[in-house]
C-alpha positions in Angstrom: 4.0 2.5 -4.5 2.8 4.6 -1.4 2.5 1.5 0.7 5.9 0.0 -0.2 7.3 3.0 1.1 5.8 3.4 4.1 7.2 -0.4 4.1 10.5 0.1 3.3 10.3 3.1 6.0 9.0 0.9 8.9 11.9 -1.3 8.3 14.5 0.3 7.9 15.3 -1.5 4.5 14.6 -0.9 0.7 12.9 -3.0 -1.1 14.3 -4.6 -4.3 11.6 -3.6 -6.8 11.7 -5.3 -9.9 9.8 -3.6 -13.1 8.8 -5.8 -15.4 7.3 -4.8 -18.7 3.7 -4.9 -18.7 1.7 -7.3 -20.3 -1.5 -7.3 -22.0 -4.7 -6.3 -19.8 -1.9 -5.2 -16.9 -3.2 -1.6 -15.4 -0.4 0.9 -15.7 -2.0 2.9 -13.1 -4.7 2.7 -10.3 -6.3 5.7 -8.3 -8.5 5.5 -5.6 -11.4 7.5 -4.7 -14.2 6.6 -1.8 -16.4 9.7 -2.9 -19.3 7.9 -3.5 -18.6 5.4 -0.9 -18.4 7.8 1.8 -21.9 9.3 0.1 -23.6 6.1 0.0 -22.8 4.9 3.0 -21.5 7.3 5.1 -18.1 5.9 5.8 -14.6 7.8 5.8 -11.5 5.6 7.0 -10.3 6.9 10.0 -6.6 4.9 9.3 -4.0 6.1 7.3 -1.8 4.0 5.4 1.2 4.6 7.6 -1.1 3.8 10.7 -2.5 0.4 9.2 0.7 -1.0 8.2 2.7 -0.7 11.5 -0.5 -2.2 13.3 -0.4 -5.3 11.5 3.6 -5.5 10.3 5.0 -8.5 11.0 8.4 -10.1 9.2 10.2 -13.0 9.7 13.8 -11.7 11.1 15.1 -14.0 8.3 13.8 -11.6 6.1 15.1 -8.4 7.4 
């Protein structure tokens, strides 16, 4: 839900989120973690969430 907000922050608008009830094999909850990612391999994002979404946000105006 992070990213929705930052989202709904950009534009100015809520979003009208809808909450279905889950259905079988849905994940109630996701995490993530690049600790062994960043051991492997080395990386580490450099991006937040907020920065990533106003670089690439684009909506229609009919949308807004």
């Amino acid at each position: 839900m992070r990213f929705v907000e930052v989202l709904e922050h950009e534009l100015g608008i809520e979003a009208e989120k809808r909450y279905p009830p889950l259905q079988t094999g849905d994940v109630p909850e996701t995490h993530l973690a690049i600790t062994d990612l960043a051991r492997d391999t080395g990386y580490r994002p450099q991006v937040s969430v907020e920065e990533g979404s106003c670089s690439c946000l684009w909506v229609p105006l009919s949308l807004v």
